[in-house]
N, C-alpha and C positions, 0 to 999 in steps of 0.2 A: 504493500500500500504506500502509495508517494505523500512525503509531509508536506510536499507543496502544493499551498492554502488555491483551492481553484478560483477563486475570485483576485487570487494574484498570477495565476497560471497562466489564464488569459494575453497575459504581455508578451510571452516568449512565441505564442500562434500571431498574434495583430501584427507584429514587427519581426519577422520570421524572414524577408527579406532587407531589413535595416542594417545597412553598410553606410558608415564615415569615414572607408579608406582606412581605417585605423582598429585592429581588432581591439584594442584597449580600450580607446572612445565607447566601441560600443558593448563590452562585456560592464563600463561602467555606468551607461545610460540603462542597461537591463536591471542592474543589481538598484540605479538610483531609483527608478522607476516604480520597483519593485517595494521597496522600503516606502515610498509617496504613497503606493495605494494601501498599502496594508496599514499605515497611519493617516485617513484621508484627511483627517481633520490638524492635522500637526503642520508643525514648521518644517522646517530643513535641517536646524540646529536638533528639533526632536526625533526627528521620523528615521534618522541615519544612527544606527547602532553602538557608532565609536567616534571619538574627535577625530582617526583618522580617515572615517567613510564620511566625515562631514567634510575635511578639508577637500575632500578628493571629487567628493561634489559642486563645489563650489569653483575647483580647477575646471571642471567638465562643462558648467554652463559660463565659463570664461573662454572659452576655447573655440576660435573662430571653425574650425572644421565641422562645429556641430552644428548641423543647416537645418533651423524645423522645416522648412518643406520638405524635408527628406523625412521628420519624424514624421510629418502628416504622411504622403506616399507612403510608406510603409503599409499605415494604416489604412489607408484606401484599397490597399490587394484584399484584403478582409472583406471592408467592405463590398467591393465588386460581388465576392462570393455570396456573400447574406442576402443581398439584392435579386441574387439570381430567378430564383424562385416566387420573389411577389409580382403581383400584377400591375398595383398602384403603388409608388411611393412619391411621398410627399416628401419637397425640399425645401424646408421652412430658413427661411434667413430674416436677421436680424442683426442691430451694431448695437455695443454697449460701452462704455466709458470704465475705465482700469485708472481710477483715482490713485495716484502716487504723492499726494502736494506735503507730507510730514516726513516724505524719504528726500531732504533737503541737500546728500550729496550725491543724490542718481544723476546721472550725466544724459541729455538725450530727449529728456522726457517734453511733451509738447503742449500747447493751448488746450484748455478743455472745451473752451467756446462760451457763451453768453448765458448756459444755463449755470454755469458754476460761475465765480468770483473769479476776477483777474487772475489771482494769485496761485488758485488752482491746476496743479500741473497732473500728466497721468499719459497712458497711449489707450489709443482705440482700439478696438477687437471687434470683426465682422466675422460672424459665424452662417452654415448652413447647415443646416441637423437634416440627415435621412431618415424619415421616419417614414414605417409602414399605414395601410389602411387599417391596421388595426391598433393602431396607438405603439408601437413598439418601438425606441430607438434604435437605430444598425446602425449611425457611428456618425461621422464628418465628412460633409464631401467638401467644405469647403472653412477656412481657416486665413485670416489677413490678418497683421496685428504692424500697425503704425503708430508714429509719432505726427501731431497735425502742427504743421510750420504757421506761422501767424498769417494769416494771408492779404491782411490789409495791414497800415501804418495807424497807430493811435488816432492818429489827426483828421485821417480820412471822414468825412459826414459819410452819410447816407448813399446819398446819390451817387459819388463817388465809388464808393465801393460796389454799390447797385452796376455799375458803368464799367468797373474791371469785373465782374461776374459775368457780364454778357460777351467781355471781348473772349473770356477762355471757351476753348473748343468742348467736347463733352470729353472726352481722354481725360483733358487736362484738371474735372472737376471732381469732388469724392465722391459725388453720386454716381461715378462710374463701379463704384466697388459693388453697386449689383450686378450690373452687366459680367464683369469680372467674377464673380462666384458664381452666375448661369452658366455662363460659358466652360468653369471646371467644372462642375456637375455633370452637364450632359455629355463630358469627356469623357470623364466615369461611368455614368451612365450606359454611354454607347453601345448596344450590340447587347443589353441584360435580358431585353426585351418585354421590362417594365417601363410602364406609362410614367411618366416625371410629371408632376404638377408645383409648378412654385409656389412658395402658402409667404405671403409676407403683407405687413403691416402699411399703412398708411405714409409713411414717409417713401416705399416704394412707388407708388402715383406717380410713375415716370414713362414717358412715351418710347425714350431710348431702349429702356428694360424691356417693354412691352415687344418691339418692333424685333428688337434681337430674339425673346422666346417664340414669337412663330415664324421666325427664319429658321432656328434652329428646330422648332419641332416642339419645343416644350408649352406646356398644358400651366397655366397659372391662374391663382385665384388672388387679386389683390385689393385690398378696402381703398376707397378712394378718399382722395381728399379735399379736391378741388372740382367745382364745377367744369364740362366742356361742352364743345357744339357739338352736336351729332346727327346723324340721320338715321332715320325708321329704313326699315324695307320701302318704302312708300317714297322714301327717296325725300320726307316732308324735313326741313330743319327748325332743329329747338335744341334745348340745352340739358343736356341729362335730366338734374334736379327737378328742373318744371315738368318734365314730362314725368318722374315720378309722382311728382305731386298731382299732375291730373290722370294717373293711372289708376284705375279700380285693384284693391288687394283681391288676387286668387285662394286665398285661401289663411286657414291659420297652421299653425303647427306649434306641438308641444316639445319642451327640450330642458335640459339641464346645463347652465350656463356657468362656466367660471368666467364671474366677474371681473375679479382681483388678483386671486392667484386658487390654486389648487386648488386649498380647502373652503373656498367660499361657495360651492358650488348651489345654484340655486333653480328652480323649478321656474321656468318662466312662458309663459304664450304669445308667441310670435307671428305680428300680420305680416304677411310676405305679397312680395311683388316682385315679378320678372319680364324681361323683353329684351329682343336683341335690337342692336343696332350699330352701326359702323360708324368711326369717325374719322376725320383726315392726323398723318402723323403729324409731328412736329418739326418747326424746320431746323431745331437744333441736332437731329438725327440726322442730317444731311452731311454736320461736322465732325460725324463718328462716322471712321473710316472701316471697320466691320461690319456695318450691315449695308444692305445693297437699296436702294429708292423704294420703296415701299412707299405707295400714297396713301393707302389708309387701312384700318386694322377694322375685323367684323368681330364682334365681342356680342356679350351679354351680360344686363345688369339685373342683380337681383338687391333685389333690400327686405332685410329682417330688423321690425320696429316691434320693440314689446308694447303690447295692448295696454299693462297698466303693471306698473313698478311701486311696491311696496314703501321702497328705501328712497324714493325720487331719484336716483341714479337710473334712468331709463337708457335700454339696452337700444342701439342704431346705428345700423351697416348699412355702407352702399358696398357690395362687391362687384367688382368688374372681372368675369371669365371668361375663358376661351371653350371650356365646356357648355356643350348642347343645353339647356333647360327648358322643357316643355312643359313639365307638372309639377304638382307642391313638392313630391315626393324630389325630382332632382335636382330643387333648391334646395330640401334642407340635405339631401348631400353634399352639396356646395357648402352650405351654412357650418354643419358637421366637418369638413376638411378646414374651413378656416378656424375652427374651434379647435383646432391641433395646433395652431400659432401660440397660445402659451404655457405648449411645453419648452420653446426656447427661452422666452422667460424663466420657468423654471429651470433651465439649463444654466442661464447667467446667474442666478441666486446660489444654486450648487458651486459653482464657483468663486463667486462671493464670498455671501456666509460662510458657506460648508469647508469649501478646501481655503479661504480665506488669501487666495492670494493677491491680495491688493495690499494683503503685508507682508511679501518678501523682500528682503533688500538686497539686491544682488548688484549695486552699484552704478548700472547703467542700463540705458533701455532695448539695447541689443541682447543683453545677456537676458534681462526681462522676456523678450521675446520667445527666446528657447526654452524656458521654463513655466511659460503661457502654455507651450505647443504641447506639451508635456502634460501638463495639465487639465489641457482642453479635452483630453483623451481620454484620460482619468474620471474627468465629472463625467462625459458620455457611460463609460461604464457603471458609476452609479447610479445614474438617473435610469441605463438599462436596466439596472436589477431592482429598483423601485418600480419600475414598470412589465416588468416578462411576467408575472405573478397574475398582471387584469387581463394580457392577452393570449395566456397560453395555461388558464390554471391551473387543467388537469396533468400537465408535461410533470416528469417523474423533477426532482431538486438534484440527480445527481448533473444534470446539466450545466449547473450553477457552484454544486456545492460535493465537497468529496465527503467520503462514506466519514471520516472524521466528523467532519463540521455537523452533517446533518445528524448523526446519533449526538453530538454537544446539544444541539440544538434542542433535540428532542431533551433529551436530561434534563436540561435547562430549564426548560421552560415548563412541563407539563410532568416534572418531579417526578422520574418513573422510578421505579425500585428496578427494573429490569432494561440493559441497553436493547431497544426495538434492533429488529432485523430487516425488516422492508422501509425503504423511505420512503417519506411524504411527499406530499405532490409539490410541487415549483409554488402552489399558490401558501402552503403550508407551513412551509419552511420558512419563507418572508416573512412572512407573518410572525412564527416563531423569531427570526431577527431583529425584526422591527419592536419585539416585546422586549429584546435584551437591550434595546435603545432607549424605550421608554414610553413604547406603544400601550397606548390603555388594554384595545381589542376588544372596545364595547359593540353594542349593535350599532349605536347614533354614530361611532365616531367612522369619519373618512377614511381611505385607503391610506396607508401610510405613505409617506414622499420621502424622498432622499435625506430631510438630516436625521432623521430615525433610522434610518438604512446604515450611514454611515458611523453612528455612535453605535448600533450594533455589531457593524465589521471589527468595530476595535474591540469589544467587548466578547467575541467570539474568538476573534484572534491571539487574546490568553488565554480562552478557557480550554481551546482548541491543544495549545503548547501544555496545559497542564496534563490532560487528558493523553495525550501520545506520549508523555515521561512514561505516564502512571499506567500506561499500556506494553511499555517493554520492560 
């Protein structure tokens, strides 16, 4: 029986192709990597075993040969493989801000922008989570992590700056960094012979985004933000919004809505409304030199407006897709795929909170970089095993967990006088994890989420060590 813990085994299969030209780089990124998960919640200085497996970590993400695009690649052979098999996967992307402004001698670090205080420094992080139709994560397809250069002078007004925004091309702007994560996606993607649909948020309302996914083939659902001109089949012109407004709702539908985050999740009735219709591109797409003249793109708008909200926080999408929708029934699968947009939320919280690194101090925003990549990896795998438990209940736990962990587990938790011989099911065993975390496992209470997950991985991962002494 192997002592190594399957929820850390996992690294040696994901990056089974990971070469830095240097066998020592990389037997050190396996062992550092290895030490990060099994302590998700720890520092650097905690998670490494001896002052010498600390210093030798800290050599490792000082060391220009370590390329995360390479740690990502790696990771993508995996993913390919997991992909193979579904039909639909959803490529939910999102940016989130990696606050650094109290690590005052990091080198490198950039403007956070007008939602923080001048003084706030930090890098950006744009992620793309592959997530299936049934709620599961299968990893990263996409991964960008920058420092933002000032891009106007103090003194510039308004206008001014308004004035150098127009003169740059679409390449030269950050909102290219959707285009750029499309376009590695369906890289990966290619030849899986699952449907790709893009799930993204309201800041995506981009023409260029749009134009490039039905050049390339991809299927996207994105919340709008702004009004545009369009035209009906009928060839008549009006403006999105007004035409929603003078549209009759087809129908209602009922749903469970996370609000806020995970555990809010609330029972809501939804009047919907859908219609296609085409609109001309933009002429900034003309200044993006990957996609070809496209005059105008045929979409479909649905919008889900809750009926009446308890909380006065009333629920209201416009989604703009490229999927068919004829009936109530294939909008609320629309409505349903975009309601998988805040497990990337939840993705950036995991790494937040959970693995907390927005306090590591690793001196500079390059080194930062490689230890983002590393870590982006890592939260995916938790937030996977938070999640395999709702989509695949019945699957046996040794998938996840070796014959060790899951006999602890049982012990553990459900006090047997005798170690069980058959394991419990995937959805079972979680559960039991999630209780060494600090899971109630009432009837009312929600499914557990990743920081229960992870304060049981550590909590299992002693009892685990004590249990295999006290076995030979």
């Amino acid at each position: 029986m192997s002592n190594e813990h399957d929820y850390v085994s996992w690294i040696d299969s994901d990056f089974s192709t990971l070469d830095f030209g240097d066998h020592r780089l990389t037997k050190r990124f396996f062992l550092t990597a290895k030490r990060l998960m099994a302590s998700p919640d720890s520092s650097l200085n905690q998670a490494m075993n001896s002052k010498a497996e600390l210093k030798a970590a800290y050599r490792f993400f000082r060391n220009e040969k370590v390329d995360a695009d390479e740690v990502l690649s790696s990771h993508q052979v995996g993913l390919m493989g997991r992909i193979q098999n579904e039909k639909v996967i959803l490529a939910i992307q999102d940016s989130s801000l990696l606050v650094y402004s109290g690590h005052k001698k990091t080198q490198g670090l950039g403007e956070m922008g007008r939602v923080y205080t001048s003084g706030d420094r930090g890098i950006w992080l744009h992620s793309c989570l592959a997530v299936s139709s049934a709620g599961l994560p299968l990893g990263i397809f996409s991964h960008h992590c920058w420092a933002r250069d000032r891009p106007f002078e103090k003194s510039d007004c308004r206008v001014t700056r308004r004035n150098k925004r127009q003169l740059l091309t679409a390449d030269e702007k950050e909102s290219i960094k959707w285009v750029d994560s499309l376009e590695q996606t369906m890289a990966i993607a290619n030849g899986s012979g699952a449907k790709i649909i893009t799930i993204a948020d309201r800041e995506a309302d981009y023409n260029v985004l749009m134009g490039r996914a039905i050049e390339l083939g991809d299927g996207f659902i994105i919340r709008s933000r702004t009004d545009r001109l369009i035209h009906d089949y009928f060839k008549r012109s009006t403006t999105l919004y007004s035409k929603l407004d003078s549209s009759a709702a087809k129908g209602t539908i009922k749903a469970v809505i996370s609000k806020h985050d995970d555990k809010s999740n609330v029972p809501v009735t939804l009047k919907i409304k859908f219609f296609p219709f085409s609109c001309r591109i933009s002429p900034n797409l003309k200044k993006y030199a990957r996609v070809s003249q496209i005059s105008s793109m045929r979409l479909w708008a649905v919008e889900a407006e809750e009926v009446k909200s308890v909380s006065g926080d009333r629920l209201h999408w416009i989604l703009l897709t490229t999927e068919p929708v004829h009936t109530v029934e294939d909008a609320k699968k629309i409505i349903d795929w975009y309601r998988a947009h805040w497990m990337i939320e939840t993705y950036f919280k995991v790494l937040k909170s959970g693995l907390r690194i927005e306090e590591c101090r690793l001196g500079s925003a390059d080194r930062l970089f490689r230890y983002v990549a590393l870590m982006a990896i890592i939260g995916y795998r938790i937030l996977y095993l938070s999640r395999i438990s709702r989509a695949s209940p019945a699957m046996s736990c040794t998938a996840a967990f070796t014959e060790s962990e899951w006999k602890v587990l049982a012990i553990s938790t459900k006090r047997m006088e005798k170690i069980p011989t058959d394991p419990p099911s995937i959805y079972e065993a979680v559960i039991m994890l999630a209780r060494l975390g600090g899971y109630q496992s009432r009837k009312t209470d929600p499914p557990p989420g990743p920081i229960v997950i992870w304060r049981g991985l550590k909590a299992l991962k002693e009892r685990v060590q004590v249990y295999e002494i006290l076995s030979h």
